[in-house]
PyMOL Python script that loads the backbone (N, CA, C, O; Angstrom):
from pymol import cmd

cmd.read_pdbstr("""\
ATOM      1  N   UNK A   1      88.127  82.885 112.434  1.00  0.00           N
ATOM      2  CA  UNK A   1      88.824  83.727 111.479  1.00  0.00           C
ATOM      3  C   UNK A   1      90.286  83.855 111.907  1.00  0.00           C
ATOM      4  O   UNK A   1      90.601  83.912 113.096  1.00  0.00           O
ATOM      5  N   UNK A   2      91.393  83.908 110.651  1.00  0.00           N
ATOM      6  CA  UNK A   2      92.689  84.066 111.053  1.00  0.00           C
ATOM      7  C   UNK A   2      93.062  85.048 110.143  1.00  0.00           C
ATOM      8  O   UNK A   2      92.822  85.160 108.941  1.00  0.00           O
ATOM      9  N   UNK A   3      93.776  85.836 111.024  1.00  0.00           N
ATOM     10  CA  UNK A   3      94.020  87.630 110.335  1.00  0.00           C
ATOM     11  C   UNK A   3      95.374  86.553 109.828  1.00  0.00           C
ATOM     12  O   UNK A   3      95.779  85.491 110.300  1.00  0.00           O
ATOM     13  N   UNK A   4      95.821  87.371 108.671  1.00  0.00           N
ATOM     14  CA  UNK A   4      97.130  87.327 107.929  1.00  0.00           C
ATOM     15  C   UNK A   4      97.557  88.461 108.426  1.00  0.00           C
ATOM     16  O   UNK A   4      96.871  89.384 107.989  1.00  0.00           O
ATOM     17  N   UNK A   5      98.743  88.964 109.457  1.00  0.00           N
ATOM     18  CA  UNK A   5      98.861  90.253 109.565  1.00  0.00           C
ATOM     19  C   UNK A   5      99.977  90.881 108.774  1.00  0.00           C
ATOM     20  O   UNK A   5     100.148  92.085 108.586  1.00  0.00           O
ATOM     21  N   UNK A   6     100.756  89.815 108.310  1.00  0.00           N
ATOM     22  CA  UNK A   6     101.628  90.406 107.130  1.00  0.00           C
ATOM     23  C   UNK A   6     100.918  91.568 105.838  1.00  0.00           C
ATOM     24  O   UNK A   6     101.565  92.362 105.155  1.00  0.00           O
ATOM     25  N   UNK A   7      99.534  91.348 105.813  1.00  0.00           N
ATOM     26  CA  UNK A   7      98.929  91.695 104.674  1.00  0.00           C
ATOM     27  C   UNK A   7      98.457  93.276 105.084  1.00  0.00           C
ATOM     28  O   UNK A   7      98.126  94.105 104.237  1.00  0.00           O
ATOM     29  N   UNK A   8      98.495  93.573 106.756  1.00  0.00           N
ATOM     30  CA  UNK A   8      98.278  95.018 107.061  1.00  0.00           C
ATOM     31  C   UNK A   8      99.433  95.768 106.884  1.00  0.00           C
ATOM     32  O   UNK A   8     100.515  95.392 107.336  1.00  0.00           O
ATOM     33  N   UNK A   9      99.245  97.119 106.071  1.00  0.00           N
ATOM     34  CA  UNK A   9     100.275  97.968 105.657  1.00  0.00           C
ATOM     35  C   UNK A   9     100.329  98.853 106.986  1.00  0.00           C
ATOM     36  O   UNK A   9      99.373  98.920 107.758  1.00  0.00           O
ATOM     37  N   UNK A  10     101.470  99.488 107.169  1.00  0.00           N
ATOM     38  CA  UNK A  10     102.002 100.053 108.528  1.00  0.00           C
ATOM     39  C   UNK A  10     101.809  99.320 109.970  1.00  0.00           C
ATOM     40  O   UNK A  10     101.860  99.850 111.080  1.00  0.00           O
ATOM     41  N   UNK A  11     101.633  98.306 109.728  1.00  0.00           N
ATOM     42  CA  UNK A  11     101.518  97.774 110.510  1.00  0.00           C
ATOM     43  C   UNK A  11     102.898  97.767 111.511  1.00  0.00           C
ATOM     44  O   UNK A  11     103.830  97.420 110.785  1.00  0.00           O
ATOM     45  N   UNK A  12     103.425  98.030 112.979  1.00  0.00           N
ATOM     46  CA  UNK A  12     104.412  97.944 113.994  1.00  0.00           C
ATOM     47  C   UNK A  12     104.340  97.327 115.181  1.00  0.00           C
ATOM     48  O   UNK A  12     103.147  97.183 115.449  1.00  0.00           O
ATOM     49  N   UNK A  13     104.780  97.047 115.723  1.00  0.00           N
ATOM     50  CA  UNK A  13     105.316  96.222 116.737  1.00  0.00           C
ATOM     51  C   UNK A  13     103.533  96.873 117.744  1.00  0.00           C
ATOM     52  O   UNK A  13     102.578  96.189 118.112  1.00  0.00           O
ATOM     53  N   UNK A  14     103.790  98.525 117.889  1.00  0.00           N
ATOM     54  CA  UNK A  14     102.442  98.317 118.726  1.00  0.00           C
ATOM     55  C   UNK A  14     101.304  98.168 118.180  1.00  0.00           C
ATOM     56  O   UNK A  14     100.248  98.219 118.811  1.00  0.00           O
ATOM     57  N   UNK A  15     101.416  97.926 116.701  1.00  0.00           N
ATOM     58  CA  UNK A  15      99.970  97.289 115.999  1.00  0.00           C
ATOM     59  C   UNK A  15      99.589  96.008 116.602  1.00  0.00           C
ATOM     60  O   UNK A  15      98.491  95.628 117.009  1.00  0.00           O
ATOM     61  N   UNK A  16     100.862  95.353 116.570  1.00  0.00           N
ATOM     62  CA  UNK A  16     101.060  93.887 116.589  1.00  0.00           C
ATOM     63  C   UNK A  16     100.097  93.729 118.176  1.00  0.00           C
ATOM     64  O   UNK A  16      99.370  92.759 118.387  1.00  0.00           O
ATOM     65  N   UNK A  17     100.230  94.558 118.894  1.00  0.00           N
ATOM     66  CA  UNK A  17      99.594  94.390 120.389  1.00  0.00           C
ATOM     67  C   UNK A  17      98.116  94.760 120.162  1.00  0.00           C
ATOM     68  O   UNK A  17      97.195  94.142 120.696  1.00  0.00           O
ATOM     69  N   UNK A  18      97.971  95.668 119.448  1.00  0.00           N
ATOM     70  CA  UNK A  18      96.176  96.286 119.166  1.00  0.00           C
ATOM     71  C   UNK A  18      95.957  95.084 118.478  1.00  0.00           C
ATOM     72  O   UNK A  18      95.110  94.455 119.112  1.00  0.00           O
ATOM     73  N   UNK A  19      96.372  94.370 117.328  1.00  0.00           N
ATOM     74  CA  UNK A  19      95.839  93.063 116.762  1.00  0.00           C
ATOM     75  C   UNK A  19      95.183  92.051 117.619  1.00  0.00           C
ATOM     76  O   UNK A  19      94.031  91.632 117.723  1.00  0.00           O
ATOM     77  N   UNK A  20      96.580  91.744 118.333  1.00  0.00           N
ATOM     78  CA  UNK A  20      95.919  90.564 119.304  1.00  0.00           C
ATOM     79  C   UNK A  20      95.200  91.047 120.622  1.00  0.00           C
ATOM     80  O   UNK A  20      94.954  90.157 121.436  1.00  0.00           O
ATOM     81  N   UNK A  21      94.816  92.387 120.956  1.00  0.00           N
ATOM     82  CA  UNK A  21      93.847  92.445 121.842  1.00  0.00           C
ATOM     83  C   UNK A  21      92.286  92.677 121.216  1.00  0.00           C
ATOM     84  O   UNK A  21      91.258  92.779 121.885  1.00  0.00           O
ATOM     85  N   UNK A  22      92.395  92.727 119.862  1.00  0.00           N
ATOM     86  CA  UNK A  22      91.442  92.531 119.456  1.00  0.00           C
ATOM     87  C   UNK A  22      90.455  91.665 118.525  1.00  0.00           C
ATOM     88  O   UNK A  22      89.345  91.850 118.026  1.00  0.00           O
ATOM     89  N   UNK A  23      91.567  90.456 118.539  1.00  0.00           N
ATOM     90  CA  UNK A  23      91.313  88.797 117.998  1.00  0.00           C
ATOM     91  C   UNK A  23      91.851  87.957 119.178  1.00  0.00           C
ATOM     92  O   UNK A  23      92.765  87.134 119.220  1.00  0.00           O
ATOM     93  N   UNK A  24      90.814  88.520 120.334  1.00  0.00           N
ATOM     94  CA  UNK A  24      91.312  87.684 121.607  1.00  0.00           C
ATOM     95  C   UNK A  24      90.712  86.148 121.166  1.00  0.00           C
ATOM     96  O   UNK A  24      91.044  85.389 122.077  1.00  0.00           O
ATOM     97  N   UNK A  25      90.134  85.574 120.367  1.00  0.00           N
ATOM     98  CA  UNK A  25      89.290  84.469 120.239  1.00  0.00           C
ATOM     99  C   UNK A  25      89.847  84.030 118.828  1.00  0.00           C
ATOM    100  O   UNK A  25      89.191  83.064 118.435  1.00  0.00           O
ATOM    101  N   UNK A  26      91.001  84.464 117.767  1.00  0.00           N
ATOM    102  CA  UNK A  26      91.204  84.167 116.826  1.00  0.00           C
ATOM    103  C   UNK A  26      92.616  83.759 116.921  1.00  0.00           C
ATOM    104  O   UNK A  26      93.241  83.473 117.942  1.00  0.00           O
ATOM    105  N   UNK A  27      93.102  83.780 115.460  1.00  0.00           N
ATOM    106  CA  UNK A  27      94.546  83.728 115.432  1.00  0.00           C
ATOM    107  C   UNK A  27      95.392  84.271 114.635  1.00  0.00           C
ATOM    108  O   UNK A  27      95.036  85.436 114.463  1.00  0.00           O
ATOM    109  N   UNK A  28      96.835  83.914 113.743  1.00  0.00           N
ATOM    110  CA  UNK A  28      97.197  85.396 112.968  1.00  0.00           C
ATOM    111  C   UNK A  28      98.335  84.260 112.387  1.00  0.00           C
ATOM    112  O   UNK A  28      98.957  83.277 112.791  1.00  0.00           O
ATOM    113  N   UNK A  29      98.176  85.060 111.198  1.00  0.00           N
ATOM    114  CA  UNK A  29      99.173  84.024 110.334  1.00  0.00           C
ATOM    115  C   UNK A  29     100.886  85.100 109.704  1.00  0.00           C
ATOM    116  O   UNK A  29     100.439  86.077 109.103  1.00  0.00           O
ATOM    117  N   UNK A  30     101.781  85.130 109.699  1.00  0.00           N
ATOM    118  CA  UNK A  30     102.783  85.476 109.404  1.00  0.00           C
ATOM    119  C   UNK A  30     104.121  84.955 109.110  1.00  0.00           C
ATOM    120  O   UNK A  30     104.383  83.898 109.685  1.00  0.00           O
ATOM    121  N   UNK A  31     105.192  85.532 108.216  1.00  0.00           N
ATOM    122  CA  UNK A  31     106.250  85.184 108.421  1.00  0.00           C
ATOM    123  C   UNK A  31     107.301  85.640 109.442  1.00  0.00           C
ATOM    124  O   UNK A  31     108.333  84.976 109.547  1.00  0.00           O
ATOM    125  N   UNK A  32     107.098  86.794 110.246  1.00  0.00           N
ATOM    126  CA  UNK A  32     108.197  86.814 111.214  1.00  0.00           C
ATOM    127  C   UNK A  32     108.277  86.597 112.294  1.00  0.00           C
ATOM    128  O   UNK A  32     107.574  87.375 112.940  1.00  0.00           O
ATOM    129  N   UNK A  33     108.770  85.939 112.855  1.00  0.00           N
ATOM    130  CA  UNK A  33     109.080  85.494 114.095  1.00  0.00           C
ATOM    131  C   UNK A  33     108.809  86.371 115.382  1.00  0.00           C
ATOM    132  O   UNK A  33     108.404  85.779 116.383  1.00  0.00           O
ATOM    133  N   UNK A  34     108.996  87.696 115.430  1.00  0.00           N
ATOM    134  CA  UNK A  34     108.925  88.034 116.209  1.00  0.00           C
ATOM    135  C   UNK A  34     107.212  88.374 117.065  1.00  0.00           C
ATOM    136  O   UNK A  34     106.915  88.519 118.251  1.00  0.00           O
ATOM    137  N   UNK A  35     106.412  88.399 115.821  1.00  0.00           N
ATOM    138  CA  UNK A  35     104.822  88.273 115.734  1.00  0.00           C
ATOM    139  C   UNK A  35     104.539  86.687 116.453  1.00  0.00           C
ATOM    140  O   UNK A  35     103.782  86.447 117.394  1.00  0.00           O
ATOM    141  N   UNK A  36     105.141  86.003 115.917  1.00  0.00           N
ATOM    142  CA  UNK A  36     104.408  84.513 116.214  1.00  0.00           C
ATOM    143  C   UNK A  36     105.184  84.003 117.569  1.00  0.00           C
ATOM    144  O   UNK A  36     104.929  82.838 117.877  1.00  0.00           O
ATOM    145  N   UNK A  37     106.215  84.804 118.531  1.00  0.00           N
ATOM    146  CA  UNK A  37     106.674  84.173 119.586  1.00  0.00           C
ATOM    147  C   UNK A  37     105.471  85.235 120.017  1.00  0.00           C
ATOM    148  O   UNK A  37     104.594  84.682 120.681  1.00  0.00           O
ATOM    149  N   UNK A  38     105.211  86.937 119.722  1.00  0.00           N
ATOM    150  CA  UNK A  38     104.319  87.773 121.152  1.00  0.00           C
ATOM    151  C   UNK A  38     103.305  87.197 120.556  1.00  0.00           C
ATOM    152  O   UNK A  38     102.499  88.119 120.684  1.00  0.00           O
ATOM    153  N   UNK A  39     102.633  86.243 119.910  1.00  0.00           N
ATOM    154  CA  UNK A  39     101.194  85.794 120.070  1.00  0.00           C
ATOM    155  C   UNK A  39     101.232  84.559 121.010  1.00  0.00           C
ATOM    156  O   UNK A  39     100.431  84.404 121.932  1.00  0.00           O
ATOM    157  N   UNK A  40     101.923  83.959 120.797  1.00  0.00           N
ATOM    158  CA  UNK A  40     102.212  82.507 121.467  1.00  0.00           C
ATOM    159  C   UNK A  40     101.910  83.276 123.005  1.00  0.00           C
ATOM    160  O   UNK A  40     101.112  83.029 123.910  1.00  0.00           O
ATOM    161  N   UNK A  41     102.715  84.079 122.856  1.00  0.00           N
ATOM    162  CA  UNK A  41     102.686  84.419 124.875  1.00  0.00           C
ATOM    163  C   UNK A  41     101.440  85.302 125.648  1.00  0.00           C
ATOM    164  O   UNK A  41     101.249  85.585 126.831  1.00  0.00           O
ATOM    165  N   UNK A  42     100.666  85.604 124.353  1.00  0.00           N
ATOM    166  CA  UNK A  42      99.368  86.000 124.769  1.00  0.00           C
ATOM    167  C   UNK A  42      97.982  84.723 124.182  1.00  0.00           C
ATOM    168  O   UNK A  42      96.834  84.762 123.741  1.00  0.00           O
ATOM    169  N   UNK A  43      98.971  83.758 124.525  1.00  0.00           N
ATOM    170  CA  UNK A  43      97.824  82.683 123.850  1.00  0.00           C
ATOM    171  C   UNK A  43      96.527  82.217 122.759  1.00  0.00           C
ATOM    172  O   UNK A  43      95.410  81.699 122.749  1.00  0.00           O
ATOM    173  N   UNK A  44      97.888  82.995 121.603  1.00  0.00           N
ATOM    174  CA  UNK A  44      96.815  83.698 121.031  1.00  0.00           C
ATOM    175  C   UNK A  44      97.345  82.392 119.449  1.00  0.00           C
ATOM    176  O   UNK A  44      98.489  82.412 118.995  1.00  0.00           O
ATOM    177  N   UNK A  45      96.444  81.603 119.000  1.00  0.00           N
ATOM    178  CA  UNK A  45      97.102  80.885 117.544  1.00  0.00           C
ATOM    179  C   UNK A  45      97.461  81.399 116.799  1.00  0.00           C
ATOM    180  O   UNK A  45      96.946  82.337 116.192  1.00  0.00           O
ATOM    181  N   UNK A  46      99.035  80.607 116.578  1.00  0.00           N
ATOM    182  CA  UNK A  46     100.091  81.956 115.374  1.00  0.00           C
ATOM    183  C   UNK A  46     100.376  80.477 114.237  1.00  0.00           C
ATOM    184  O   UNK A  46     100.681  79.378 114.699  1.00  0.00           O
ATOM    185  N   UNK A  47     100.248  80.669 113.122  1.00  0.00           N
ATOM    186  CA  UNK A  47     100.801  80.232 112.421  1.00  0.00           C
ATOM    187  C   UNK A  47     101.871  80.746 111.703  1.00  0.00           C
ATOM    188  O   UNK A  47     101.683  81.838 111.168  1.00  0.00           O
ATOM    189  N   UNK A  48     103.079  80.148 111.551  1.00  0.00           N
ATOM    190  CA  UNK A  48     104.115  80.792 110.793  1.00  0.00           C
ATOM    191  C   UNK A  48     104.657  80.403 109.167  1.00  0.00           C
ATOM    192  O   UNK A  48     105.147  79.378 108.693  1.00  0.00           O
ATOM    193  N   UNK A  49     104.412  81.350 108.752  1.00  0.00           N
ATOM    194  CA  UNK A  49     103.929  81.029 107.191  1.00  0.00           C
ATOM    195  C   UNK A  49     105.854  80.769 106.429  1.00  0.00           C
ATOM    196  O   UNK A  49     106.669  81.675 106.602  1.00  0.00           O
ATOM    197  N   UNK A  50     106.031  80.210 106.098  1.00  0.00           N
ATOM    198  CA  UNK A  50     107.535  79.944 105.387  1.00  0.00           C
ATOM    199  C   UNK A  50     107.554  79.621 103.761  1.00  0.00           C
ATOM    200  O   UNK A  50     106.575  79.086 103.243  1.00  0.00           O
ATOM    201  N   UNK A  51     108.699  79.969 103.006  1.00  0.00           N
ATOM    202  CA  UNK A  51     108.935  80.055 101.704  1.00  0.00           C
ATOM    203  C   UNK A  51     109.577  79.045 101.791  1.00  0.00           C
ATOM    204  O   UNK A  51     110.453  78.840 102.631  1.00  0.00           O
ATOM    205  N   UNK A  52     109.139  78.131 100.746  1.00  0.00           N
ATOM    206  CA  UNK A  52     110.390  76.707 100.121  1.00  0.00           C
ATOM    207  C   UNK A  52     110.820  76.782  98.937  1.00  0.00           C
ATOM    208  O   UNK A  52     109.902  76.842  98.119  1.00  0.00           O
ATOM    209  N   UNK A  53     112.193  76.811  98.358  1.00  0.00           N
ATOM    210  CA  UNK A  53     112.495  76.909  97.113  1.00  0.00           C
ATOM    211  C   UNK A  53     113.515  75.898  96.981  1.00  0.00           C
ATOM    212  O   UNK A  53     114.600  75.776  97.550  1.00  0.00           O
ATOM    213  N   UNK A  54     112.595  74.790  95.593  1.00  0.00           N
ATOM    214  CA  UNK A  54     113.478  73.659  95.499  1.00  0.00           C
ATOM    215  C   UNK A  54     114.225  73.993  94.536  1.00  0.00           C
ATOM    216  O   UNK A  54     115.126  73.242  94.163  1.00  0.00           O
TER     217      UNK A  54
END
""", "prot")
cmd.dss("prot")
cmd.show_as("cartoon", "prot")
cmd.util.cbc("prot")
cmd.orient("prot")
């Protein structure tokens, strides 16, 4: 399973830490950067979701 964590409302920076201690075995999909470098460093799979407009 991969949480979208963009999609949790109030979600903050120390959510962002309760998330990934509690999808120690998953991963988390978002657009901001600052989510997908503190997952990377808790080895945790981040996908980083981006907008294209042709």
């Amino acid at each position: 399973m991969i949480c979208r964590v963009d999609l949790i409302q109030r979600l903050k920076r120390d959510g962002i830490e309760f998330v990934l201690q509690e999808l120690k075995h998953y991963g988390l999909i978002s657009t901001k950067s600052s989510v997908i470098l503190k997952a990377k460093q808790k080895g945790v799979i981040a996908i980083r979701r981006m907008f294209l407009l042709a």
